[in-house]
C-alpha positions as CSV (number, residue, x, y, z in Angstrom):
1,X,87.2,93.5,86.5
2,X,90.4,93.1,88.4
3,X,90.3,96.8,90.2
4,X,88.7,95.4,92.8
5,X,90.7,92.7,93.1
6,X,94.0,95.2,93.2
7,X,91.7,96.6,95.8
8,X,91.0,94.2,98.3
9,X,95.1,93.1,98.1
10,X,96.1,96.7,98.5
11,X,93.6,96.5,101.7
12,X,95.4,92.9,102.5
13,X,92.3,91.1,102.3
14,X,93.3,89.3,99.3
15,X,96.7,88.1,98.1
16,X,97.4,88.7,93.9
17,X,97.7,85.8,91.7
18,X,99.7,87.6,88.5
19,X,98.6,84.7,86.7
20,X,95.0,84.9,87.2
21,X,95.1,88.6,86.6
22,X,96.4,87.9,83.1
23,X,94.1,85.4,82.5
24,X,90.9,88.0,83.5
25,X,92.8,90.6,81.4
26,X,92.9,88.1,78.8
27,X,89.2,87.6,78.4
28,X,88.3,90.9,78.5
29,X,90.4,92.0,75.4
30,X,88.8,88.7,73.9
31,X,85.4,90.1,74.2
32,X,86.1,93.4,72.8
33,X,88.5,92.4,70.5
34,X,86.2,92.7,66.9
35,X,88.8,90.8,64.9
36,X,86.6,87.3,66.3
37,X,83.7,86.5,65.9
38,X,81.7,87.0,69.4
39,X,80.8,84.1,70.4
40,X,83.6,82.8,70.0
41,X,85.5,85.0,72.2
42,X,82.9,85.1,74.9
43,X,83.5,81.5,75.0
44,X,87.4,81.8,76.2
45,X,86.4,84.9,78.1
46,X,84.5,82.2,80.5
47,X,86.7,79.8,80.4
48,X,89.9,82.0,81.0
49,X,87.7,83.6,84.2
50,X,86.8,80.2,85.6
51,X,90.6,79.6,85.6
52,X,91.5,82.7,87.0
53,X,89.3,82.2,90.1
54,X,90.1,78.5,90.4
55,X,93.8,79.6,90.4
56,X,93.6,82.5,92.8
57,X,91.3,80.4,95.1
58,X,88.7,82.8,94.7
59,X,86.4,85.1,92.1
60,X,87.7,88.5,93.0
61,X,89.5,88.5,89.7
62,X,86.1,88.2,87.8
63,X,83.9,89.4,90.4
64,X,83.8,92.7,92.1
65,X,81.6,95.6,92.4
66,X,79.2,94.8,89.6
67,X,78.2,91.7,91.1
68,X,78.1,93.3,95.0
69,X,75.7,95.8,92.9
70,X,73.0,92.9,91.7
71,X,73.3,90.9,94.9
72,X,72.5,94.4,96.5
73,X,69.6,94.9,94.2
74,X,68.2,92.0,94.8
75,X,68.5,92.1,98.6
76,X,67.3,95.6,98.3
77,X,64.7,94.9,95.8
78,X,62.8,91.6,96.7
79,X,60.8,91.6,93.8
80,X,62.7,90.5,91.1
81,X,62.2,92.3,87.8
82,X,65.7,91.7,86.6
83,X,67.3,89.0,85.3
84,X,70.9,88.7,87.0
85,X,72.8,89.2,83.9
86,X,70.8,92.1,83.3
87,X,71.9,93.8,86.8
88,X,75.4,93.2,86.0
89,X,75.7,94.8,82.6
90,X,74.3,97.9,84.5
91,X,76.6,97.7,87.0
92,X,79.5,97.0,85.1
93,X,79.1,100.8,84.0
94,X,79.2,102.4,87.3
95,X,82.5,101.2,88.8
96,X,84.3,102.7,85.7
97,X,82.7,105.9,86.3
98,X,83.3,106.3,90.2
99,X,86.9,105.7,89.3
100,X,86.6,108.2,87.0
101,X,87.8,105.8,84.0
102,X,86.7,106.4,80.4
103,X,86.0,102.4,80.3
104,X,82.5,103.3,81.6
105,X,81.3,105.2,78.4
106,X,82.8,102.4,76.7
107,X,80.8,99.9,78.4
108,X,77.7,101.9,77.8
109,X,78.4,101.7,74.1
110,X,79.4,98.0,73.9
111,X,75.6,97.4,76.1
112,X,73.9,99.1,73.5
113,X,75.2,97.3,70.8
114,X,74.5,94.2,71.9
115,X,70.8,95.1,73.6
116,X,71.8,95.0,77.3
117,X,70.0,97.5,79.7
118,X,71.8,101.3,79.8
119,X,69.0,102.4,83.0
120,X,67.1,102.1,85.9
121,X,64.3,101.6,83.8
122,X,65.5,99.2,81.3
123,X,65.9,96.6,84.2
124,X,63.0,97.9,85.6
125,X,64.0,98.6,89.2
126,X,63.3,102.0,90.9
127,X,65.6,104.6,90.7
128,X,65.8,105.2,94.5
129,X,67.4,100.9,94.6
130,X,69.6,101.8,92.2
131,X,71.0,104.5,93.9
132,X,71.4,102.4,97.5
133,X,72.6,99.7,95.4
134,X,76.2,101.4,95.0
135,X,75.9,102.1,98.2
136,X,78.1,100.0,100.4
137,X,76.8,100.6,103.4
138,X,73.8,98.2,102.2
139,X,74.1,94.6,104.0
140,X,75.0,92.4,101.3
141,X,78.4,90.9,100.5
142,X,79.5,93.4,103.0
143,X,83.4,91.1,103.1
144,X,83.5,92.1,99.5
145,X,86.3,95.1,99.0
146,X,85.3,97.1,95.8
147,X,85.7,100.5,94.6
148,X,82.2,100.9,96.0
149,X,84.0,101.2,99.5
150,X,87.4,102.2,98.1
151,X,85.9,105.9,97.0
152,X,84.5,107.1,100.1
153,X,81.0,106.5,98.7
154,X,77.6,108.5,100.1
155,X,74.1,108.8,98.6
156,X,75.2,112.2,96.7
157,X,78.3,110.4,94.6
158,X,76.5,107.4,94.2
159,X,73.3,109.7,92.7
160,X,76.2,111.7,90.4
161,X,77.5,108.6,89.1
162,X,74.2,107.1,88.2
163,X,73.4,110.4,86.5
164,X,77.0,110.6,84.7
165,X,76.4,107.2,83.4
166,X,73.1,108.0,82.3
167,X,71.4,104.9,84.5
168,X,69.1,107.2,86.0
């Protein structure tokens, strides 16, 4: 969640809030934390991330290449076969991968347990989309600073980290 937010400061498009970093660190381990029951934890994980962004003035601490991935789909996409939520969880997995993290895998196996989409056919978009959608080269939220940029991107990484991930 808050690489890309390290990201766009390290670029000096954004200024870090400490606080809000902890706060969107917070939530995560929340979520994944299996001492709570889930709900209950995914309940302070939003709450924690709306406070994070309303301190830092901005949802780069919550928001970052996973959600420059749906709104790419979708621009790239028209027809939507998706739900939003759905896009997300997909491309929650990639950004782990391209940094070559092991959080990716362990995204994939969280979205399994709990019955969110793990490919290009699970949210029923075309491989070819979801390819150009970790592209950053596509048009939308182009101001957005991710690791989509930050890697040196092109059509062969993005199609290796898609297959690495197992998403297409």
């Amino acid at each position: 969640m808050i690489k890309d937010y390290e990201l766009a400061a390290e670029k000096g498009i954004d200024i870090i809030d400490d606080f809000s970093i902890f706060l969107a660190e917070l939530s995560a381990i929340n979520v994944y934390n299996e001492n709570f029951l889930f709900l209950k934890d995914l309940a302070k994980s939003f709450v924690l991330n709306g406070i994070a962004m309303e301190i830092a003035g901005t949802s780069r601490p919550y928001s970052g290449a996973r959600q420059k991935f749906t709104h790419v789909l979708d621009y790239l996409h028209s027809t939507k076969n998706s739900l939003h939520e759905e896009q997300v969880a997909l491309g929650t997995v990639l950004p782990g991968y391209l940094r070559g993290e092991d959080l990716g895998k362990y995204i994939s196996c969280f979205s399994k347990e709990v019955g969110l989409p793990l490919n290009y056919r699970e949210i029923r978009n075309p491989k070819e989309v979801i390819i150009k959608g970790i592209n950053p080269r596509a048009k939308d939220r182009c101001e957005r600073c991710t690791v989509l940029e930050g890697v040196g991107i092109n059509r062969k990484i993005a199609e290796q980290a898609c297959k690495e991930a197992s998403i297409i």
